[in-house]
N, C-alpha and C positions, 0 to 999 in steps of 0.2 A: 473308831468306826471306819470301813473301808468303803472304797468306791465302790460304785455299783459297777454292775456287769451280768451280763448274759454271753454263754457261749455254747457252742454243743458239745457237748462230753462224747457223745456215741451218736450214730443216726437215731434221730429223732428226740434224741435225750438232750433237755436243754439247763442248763445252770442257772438261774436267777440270783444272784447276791448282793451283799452291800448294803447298802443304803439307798431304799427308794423313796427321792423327793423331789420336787419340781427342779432340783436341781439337774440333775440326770437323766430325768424323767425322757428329756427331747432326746436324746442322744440313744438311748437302750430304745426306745419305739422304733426308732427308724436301724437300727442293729438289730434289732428282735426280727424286725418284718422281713426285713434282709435275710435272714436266717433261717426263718419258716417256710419262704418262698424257696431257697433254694437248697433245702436238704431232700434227699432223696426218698426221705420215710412217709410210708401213707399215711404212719399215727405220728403225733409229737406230744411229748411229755414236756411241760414245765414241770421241775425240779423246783422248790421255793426253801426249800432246808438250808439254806444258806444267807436268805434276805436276812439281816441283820435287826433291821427298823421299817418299816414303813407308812406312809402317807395315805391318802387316798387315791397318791398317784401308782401305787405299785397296781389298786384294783382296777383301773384304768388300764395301764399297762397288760393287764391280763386279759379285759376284754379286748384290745387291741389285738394283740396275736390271736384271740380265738377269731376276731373279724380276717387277720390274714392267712390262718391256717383254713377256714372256710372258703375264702376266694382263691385257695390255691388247691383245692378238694382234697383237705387233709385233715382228718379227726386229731381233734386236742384236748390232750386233760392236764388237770393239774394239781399234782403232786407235794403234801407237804407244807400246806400252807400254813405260817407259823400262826401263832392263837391272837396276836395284834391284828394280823390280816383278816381274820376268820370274824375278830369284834365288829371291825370297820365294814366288811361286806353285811352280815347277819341285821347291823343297823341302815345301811343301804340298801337290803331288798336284793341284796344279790347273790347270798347261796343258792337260792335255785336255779340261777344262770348261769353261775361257774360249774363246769364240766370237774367237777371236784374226784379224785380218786379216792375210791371208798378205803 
């Protein structure tokens, strides 16, 4: 299993991978936020075809940048989300509030 990581591929194209767990979890929020805030693109993409594993913290993680792309007046979706992800949100209540790419 690899570390996590977030980075931008292309303006507004962002990478998600690794492994999201509370381990990491501090470190990618505040790189994420960093990120979101200072790319140039009005839309951003998370990319998540890469997360390997995740927690509860990768959907956290997600609302997190949708709250930083919002405070920086920038549309966000999110791309790709593997089917672990998709369980844990679906029983959370929270497909309807991830910006999900159709």
């Amino acid at each position: 299993m690899s570390k996590a990581a977030i980075v931008e591929q292309s303006s507004g194209l962002f990478q998600l991978s690794g492994v999201l767990d509370y381990l990491g979890g501090p470190a990618l929020r505040e790189q994420g936020g960093r990120l979101i805030t200072a790319s140039q693109a009005a839309r951003c993409v998370i990319d998540c075809a890469s997360v390997e594993k995740s927690s509860s913290v990768g959907l956290s993680l997600l609302l997190a940048f949708m709250r930083d792309a919002q405070a920086a007046g920038k549309s966000l979706v999110v791309r790709s989300m593997p089917e672990e992800m998709r369980e844990i949100a679906s029983v959370s209540g929270l497909l309807d509030v991830l910006p999900l790419e159709a």
